[in-house]
C-alpha positions in Angstrom: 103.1 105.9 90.5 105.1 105.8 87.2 108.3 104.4 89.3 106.5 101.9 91.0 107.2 98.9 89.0 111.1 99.9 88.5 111.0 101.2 92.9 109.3 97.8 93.9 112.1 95.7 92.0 114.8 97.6 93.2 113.8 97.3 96.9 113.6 93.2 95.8 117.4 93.1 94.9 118.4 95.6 98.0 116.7 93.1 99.9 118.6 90.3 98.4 121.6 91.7 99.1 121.9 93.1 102.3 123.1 91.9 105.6 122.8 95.0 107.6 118.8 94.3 109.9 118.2 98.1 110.3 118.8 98.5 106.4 116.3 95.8 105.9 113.8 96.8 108.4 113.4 100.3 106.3 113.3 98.6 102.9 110.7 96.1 104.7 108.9 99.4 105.4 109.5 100.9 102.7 107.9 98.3 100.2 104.8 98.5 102.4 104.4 102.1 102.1 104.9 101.7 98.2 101.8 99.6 98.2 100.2 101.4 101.1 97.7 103.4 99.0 96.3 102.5 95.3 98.2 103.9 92.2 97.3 107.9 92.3 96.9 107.3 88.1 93.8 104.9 88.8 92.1 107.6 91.0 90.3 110.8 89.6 92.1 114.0 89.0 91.7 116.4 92.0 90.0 113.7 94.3 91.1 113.9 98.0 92.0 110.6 97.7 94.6 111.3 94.2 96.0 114.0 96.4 96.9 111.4 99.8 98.1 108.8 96.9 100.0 111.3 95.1 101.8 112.5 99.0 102.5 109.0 99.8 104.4 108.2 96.7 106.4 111.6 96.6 107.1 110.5 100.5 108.3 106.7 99.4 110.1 108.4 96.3 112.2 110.7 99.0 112.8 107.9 101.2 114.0 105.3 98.6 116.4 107.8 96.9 118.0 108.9 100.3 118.6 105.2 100.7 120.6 105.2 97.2 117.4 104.5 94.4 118.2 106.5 91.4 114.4 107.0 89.4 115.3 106.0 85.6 114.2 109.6 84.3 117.1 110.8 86.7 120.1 108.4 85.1 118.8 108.9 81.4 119.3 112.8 82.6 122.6 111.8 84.0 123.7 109.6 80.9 122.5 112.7 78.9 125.0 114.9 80.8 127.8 113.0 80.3 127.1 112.3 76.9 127.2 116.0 76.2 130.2 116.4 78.4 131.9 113.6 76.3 130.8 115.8 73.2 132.2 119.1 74.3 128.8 120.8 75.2 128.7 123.1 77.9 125.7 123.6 79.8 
């Protein structure tokens, strides 16, 4: 997963700072399912087992970003759109 490294350090600091059990519980569960199956770039393109890898970490990816993650493609997009904003151009 390209997000791994950036996904398992932000569950760290969530982990740091919350209180709230139930919010831990899920980020507890969710850093196991992060390293539930190997990394879908070590495995062979169009394996079965790329295809489970690749499912898991679209699942994880969905799951940490309802909890608040933001992926670092999505805020240099987001920084982009402002930026242009800030420069007057219109999308």
């Amino acid at each position: 997963m390209k997000n791994e490294q950036s996904l398992d350090q932000w569950v760290h600091q969530e982990l740091d700072r919350t209180r709230y059990e139930g919010r831990r519980k899920r980020l507890e569960k969710l850093l196991a399912d992060l390293h539930k199956h190997q990394s879908s770039m070590s495995l062979p393109v169009g394996s079965p087992q790329r295809l489970v890898a690749e499912q898991n970490e679209r699942k994880v990816l969905q799951q940490a970003m309802s909890m608040g993650y933001q992926p670092p493609e999505q805020q240099i997009k987001d920084l982009g759109l402002h930026i242009g904003l800030e420069l007057g151009l219109g999308l």
